[in-house]
KOLZADREN-285474 format. One record per residue: residue in three letters; z, y, x of N, C-alpha, C in turn. Coordinates in pm, whole numbers, plus 50000, padded with zeros to 5 digits. Atoms other than C-alpha are relative to their C-alpha. Layout:
<nodes>
alaZYXZYXZYX
...
</nodes>
This chain:
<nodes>
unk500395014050008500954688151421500224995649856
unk499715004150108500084680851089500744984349913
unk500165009049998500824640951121501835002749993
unk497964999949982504734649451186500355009949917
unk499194984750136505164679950931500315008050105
unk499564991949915505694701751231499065009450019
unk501554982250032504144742651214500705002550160
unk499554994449846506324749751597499034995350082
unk500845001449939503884751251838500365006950142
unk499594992549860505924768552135501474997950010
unk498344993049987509534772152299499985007250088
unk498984986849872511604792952498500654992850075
unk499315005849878513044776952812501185003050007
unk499324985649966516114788052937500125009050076
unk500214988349935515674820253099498785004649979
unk501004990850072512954829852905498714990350039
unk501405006549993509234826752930499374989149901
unk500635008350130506924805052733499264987950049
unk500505009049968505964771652769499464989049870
unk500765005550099503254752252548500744986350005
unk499735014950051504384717152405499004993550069
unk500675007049946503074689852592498834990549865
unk500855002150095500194670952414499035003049950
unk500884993250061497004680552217500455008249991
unk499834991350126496894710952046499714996649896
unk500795004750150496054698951718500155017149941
unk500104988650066497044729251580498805011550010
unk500904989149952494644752351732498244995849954
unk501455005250068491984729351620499375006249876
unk500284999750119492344737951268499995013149970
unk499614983250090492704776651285498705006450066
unk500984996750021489944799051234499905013050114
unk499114991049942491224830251423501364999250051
unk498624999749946494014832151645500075015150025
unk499714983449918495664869351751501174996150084
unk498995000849912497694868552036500495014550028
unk499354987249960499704902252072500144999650184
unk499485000549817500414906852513500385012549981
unk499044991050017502864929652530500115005650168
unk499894996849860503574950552845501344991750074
unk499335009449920506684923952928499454989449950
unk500985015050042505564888952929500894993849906
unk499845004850147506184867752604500764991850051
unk498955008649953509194849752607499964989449839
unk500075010350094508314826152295498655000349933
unk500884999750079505584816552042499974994949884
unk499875001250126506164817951691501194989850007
unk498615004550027509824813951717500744996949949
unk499924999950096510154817551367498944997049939
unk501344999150142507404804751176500015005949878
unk500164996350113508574813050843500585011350017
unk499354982549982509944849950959498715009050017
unk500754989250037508334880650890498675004350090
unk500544998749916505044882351005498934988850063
unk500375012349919504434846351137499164987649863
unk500215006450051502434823150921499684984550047
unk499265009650020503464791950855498284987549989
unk501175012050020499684768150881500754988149935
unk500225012450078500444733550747500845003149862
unk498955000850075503004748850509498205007249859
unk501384995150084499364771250382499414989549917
unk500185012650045497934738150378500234994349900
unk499915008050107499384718450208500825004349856
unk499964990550131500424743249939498955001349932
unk501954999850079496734750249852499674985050006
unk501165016150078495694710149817501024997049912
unk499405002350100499034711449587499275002649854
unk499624987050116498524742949378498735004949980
unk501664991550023494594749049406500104998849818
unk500954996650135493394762649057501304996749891
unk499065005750075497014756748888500485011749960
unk499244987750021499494779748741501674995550069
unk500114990749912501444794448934499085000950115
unk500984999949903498404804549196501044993350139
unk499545001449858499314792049586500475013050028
unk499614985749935501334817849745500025000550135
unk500704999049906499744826250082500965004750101
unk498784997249917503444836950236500704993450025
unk498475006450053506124821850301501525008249971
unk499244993750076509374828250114501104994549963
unk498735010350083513134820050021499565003249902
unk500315002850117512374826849658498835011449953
unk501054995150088509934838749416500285008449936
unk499644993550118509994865449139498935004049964
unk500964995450068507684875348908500525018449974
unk499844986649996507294913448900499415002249827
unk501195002850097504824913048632498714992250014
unk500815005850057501294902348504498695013049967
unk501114990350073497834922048575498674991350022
unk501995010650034493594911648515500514988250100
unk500305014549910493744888548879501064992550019
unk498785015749956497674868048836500475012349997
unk498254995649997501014876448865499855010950138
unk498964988249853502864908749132500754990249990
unk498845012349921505194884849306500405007650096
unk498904994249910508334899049485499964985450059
unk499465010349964508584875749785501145004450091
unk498824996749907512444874249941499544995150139
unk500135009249846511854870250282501045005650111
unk498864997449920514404869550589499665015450041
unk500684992949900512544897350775500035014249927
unk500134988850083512144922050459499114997449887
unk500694997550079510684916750106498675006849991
unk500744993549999507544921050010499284995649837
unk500525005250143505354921649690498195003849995
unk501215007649966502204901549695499275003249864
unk500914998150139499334907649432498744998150063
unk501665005550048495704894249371499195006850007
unk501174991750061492454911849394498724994749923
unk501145002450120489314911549200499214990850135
unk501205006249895486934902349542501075008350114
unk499764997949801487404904449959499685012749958
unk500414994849917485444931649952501155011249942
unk499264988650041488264954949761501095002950115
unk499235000549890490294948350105499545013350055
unk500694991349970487824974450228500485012550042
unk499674987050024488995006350113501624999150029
unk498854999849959492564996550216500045001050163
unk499804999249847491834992050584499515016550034
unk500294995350005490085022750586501355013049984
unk498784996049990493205039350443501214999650100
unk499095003149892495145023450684499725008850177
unk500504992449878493195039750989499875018249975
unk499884988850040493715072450817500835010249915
unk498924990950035496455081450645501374995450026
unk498755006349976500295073450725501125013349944
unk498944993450066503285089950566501274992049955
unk498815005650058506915075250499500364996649845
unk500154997950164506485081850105498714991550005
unk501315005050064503025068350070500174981450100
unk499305016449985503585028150084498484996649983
unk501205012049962500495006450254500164988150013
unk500415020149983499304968050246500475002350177
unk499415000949900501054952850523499424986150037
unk500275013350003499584917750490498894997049928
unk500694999650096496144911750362499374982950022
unk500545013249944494124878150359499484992949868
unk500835007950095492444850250128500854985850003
unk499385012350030493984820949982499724989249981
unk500325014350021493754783149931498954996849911
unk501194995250083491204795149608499085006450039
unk501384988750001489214819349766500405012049958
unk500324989050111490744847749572500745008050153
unk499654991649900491694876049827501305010149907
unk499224992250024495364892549816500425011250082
unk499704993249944497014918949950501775001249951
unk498714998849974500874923650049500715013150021
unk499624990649930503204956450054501574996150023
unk499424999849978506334962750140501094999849859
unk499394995050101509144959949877500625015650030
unk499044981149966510934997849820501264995349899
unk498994998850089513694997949632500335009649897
unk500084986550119514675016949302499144998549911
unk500654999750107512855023649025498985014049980
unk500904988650003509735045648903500445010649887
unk499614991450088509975074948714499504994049828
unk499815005550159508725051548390501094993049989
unk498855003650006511655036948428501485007550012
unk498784993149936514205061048533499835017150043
unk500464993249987514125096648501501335008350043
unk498824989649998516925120348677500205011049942
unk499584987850122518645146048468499175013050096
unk500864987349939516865182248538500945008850096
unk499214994849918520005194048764500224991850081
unk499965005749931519375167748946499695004650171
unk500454992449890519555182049308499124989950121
unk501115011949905517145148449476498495007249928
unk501944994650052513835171349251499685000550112
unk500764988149862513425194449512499464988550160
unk500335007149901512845166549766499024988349990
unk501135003750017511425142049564498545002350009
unk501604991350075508445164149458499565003650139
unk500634998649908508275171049832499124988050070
unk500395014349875507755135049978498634996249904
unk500985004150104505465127749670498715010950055
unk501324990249934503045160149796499704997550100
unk500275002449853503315150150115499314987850028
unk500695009849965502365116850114498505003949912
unk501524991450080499295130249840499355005350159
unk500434990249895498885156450156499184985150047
unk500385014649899498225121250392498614997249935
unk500665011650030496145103650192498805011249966
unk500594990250059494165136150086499225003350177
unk500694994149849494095146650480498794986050053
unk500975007849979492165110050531498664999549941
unk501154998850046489715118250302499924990049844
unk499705008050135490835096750013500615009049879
unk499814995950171491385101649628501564992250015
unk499145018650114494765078049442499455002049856
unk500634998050131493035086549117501054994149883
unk499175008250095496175069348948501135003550001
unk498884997849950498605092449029500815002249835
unk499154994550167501225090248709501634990250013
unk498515006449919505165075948684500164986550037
unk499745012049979504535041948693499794999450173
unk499815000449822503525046449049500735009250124
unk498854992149926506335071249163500904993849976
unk498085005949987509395054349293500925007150057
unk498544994149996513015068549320500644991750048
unk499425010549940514725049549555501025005250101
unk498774989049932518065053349763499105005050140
unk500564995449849515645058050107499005018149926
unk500844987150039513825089249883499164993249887
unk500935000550119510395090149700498854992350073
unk501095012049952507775063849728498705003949902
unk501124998150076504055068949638499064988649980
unk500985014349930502135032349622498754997049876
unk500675004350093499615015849411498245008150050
unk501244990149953496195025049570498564995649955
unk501195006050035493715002849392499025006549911
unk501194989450009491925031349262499675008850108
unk500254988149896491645049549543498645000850043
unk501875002650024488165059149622499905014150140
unk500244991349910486785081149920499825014149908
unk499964987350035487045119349828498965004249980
unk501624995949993483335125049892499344993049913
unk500715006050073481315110949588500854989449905
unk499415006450092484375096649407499545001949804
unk500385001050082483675085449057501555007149870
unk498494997950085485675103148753500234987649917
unk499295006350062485745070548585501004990850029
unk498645006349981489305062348664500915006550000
unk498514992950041493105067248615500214994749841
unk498915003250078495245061448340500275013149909
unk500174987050078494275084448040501045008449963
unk499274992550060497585101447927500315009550155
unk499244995149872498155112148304498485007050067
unk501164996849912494195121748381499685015049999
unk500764987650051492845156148440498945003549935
unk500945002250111490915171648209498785000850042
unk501804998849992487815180848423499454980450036
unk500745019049968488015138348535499854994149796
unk500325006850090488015132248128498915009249922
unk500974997350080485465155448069498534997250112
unk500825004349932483415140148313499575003150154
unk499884991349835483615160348646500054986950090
unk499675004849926483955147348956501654999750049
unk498724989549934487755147249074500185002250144
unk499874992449868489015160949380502165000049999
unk498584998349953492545168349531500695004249886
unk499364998450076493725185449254500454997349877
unk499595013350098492975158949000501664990049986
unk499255006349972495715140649180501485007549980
unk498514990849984497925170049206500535005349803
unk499854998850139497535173648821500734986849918
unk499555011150092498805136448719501514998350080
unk498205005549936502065138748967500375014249887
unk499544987050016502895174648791500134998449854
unk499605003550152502305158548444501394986949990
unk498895006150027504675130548543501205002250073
unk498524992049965507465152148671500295012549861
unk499554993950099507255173548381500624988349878
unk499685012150105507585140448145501324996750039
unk498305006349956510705126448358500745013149964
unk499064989050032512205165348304500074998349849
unk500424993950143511035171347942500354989949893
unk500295009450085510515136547757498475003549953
unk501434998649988507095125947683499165011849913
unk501264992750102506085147347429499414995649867
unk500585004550141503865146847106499314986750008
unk500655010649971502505114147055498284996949957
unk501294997350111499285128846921499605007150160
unk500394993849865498815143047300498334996450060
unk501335008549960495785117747373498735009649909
unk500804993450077494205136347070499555013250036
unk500474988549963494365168847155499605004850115
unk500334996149850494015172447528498704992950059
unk499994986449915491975186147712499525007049918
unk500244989650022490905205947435500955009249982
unk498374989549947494415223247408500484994650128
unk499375001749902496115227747702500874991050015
unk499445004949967498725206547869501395004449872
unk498944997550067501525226547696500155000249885
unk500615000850131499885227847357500044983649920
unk500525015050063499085192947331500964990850040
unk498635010350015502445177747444500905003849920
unk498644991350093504695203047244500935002450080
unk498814995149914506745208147564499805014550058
unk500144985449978508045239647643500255004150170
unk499964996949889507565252348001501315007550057
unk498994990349973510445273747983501214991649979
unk498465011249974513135244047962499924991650117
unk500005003149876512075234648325500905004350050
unk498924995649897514435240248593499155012450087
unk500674984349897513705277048763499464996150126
unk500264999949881513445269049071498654988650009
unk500915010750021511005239348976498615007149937
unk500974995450125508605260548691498715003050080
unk501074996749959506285281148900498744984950065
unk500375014349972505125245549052499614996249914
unk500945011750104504785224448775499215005949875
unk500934994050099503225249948543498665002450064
unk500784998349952500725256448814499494981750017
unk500355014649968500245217048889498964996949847
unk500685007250130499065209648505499085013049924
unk501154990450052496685242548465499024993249969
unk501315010350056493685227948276498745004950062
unk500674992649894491825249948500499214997850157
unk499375000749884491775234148810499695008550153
unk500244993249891490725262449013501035012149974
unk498654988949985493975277048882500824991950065
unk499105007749981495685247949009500185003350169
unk500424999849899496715249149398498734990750053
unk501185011649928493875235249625500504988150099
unk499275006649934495955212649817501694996349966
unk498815006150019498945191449797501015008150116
unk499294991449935500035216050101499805012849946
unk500134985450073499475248449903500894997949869
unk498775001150118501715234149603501234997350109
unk498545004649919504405223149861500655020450008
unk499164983649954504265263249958501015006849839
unk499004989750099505705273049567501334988049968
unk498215006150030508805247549627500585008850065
unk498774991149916511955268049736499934991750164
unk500145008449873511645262450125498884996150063
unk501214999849972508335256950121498974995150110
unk500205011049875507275233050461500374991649995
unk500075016049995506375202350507500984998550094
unk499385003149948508835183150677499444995150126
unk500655004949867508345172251054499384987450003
unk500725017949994505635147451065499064995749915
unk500965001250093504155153850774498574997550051
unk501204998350028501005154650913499674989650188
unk499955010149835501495128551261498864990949932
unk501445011850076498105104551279500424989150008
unk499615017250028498255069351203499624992650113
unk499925008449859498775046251494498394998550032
unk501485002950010494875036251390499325007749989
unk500734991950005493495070551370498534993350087
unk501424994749976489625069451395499104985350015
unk500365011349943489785031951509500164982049930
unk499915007850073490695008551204498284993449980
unk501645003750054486725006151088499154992750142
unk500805002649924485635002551433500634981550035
unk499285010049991488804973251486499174989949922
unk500425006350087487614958251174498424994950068
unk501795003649968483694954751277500204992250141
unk500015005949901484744941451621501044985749984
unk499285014050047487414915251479498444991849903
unk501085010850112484524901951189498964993450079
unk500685007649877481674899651505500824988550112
unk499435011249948484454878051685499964987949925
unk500095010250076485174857751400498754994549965
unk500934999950032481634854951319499384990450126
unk500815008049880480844836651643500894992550030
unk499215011649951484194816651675500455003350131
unk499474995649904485454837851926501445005949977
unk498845001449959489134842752040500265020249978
unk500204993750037490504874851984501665010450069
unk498714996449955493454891552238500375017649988
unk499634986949999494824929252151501105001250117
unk498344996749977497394944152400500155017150023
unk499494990050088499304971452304501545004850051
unk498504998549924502434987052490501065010649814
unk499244997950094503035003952123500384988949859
unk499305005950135505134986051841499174997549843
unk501204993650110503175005451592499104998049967
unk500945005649971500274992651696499594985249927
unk499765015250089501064958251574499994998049872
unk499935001250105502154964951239498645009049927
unk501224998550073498934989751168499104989850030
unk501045006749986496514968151317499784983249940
unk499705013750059497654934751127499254995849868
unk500855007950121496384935650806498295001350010
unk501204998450004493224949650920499224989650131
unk500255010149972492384921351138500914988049912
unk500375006550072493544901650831499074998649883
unk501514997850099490704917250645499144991550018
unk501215004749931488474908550899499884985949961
unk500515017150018489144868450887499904999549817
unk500545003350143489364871950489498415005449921
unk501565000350001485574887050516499444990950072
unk500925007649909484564862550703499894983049911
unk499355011150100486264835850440500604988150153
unk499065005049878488744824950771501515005649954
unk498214999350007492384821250806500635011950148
unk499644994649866494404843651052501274998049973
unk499295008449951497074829651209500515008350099
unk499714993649895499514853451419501274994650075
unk499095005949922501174843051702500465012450128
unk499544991449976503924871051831501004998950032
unk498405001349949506884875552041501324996549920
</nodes>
């Protein structure tokens, strides 16, 4: 009820169950999309928490965007105990938002339609290391963001463990593995280098996917030249082992130090080892065969898979799970096309779902849907 400042729109009795507020709905008037989760026990509240993880907060949207339209700092499309600026890229600020429920860090895209290739991802690759949009949608401007999860720790441009560091051997696994994932969906990251490897006390985090590009007819122009392979800068197409070439250059950098600063110059016509001045043979043994094979300029010397380099770590298997499908296997694209025809006609829109899992993949990709449609979505959940 926008007239009273009030976003609660349900309680809890006592002894459970759910009972609507007497009165209009006003609320329901003004929202574009509703999702109702039905759970296999019956719902014992409705949006219990507005501003908790998950639950968005309508009049608070509101009247944030007729504040903050077209201002600096942009509207922030979450809600949040505080703010932080992460940094500053082309579309606004990365914004860490604290929230009760679990941090997350919010960033800008160019257009809706770059939402796209994230849902898509989402219905096809999943891995513990490889970090997905959790929250996607369109703001009080029009400009379309996307939300992940915070991780904790720092990336290897920031923070590089000494070479007897005994967390390599595991890092370098979770980092292939999630590659493996995103590789087994059929996707590129075309940006794989340290700024987007994180070191964190839960392990190794792989995120940052806004190059990512379908595997089949991906374009070599992209990535982050000191970290690119040489057949993507001599114009090739890349492929799996493009990717497996820019993690293998920035695990040799966190071991080694960067190198010659004349590197840009000479590579790819000298080799990797040539054209940084680092010597292969001050790697850690048990590490070498790997990362000398990872940065072959060759790449049909390189392994063919992010699971064929896992085989020359000591130990050599993926860990259990590595390769489990994503709650959304096969059915994100189809979700998506049947949420946008709902919204598209002003139709109502009920999932139920006896898995957990279910909920958190299928969320942002029915918040694609209402931010293609230029609609709000509005979830209302146990």
């Amino acid at each position: 009820d926008r007239a009273s400042g009030a976003s609660r729109i349900g309680h809890s009795p006592p002894g459970g169950g759910c009972v609507a507020e007497r009165g209009p709905p006003r609320v329901y008037r003004r929202l574009d999309l509703t999702i109702a989760w039905a759970w296999s026990v019956s719902l014992r509240s409705v949006l219990r928490d507005p501003g908790g993880f998950g639950a968005v907060d309508v009049h608070r949207l509101d009247s944030m965007g007729d504040q903050m339209m077209d201002t600096n700092p942009p509207p922030i499309p979450l809600n949040a105990l505080s703010v932080e600026t992460l940094g500053v890229n082309a579309q606004g600020p990365v914004l860490r938002l604290r929230r009760a429920g679990g941090d997350l860090v919010l960033r800008w895209l160019e257009t809706p339609d770059a939402l796209l290739p994230l849902v898509e991802i989402l219905g096809r690759s999943r891995h513990p290391a490889l970090v997905l949009p959790c929250r996607m949608g369109i703001d009080a401007r029009g400009k379309a963001w996307m939300a992940r999860p915070f991780c904790e720790g720092a990336t290897l441009q920031d923070v590089r463990p000494v070479a007897d560091d005994p967390r390599w051997h595991d890092l370098i696994r979770q980092w292939l593995e999630a590659l493996d994932a995103l590789h087994a969906g059929g996707w590129l990251h075309r940006d794989v280098k340290a700024a987007n490897l994180l070191v964190g006390p839960s392990g190794a985090k792989l995120f940052d996917l806004d190059l990512a590009a379908p595997a089949a007819g991906a374009m070599a122009s992209a990535g982050t030249r000191r970290w690119l392979a040489p057949e993507v800068l001599s114009g090739q197409a890349p492929d799996a082992r493009s990717d497996l070439f820019g993690l293998g250059v920035a695990v040799v950098r966190a071991l080694l130090g960067n190198g010659s600063n004349r590197y840009t110059e000479q590579f790819p016509t000298r080799d990797f080892w040539s054209a940084s001045a680092l010597d292969p043979m001050a790697l850690p043994a048990a590490l070498r065969s790997l990362l000398q094979a990872l940065v072959e300029r060759d790449p049909k010397a390189r392994p063919v898979s992010a699971m064929a380099a896992l085989a020359l770590l000591p130990g050599g298997q993926p860990a259990d799970g590595t390769l489990s499908p994503p709650p959304l296997l096969g059915r994100s694209e189809s979700l998506l096309e049947l949420a946008r025809s709902r919204v598209s006609r002003g139709q109502s829109l009920v999932i139920v779902t006896d898995d957990p899992c279910d909920q958190e993949a299928a969320l942002p990709v029915l918040a694609c849907a209402a931010a293609l449609e230029q609609h709000r979505l509005v979830l209302v959940e146990e």
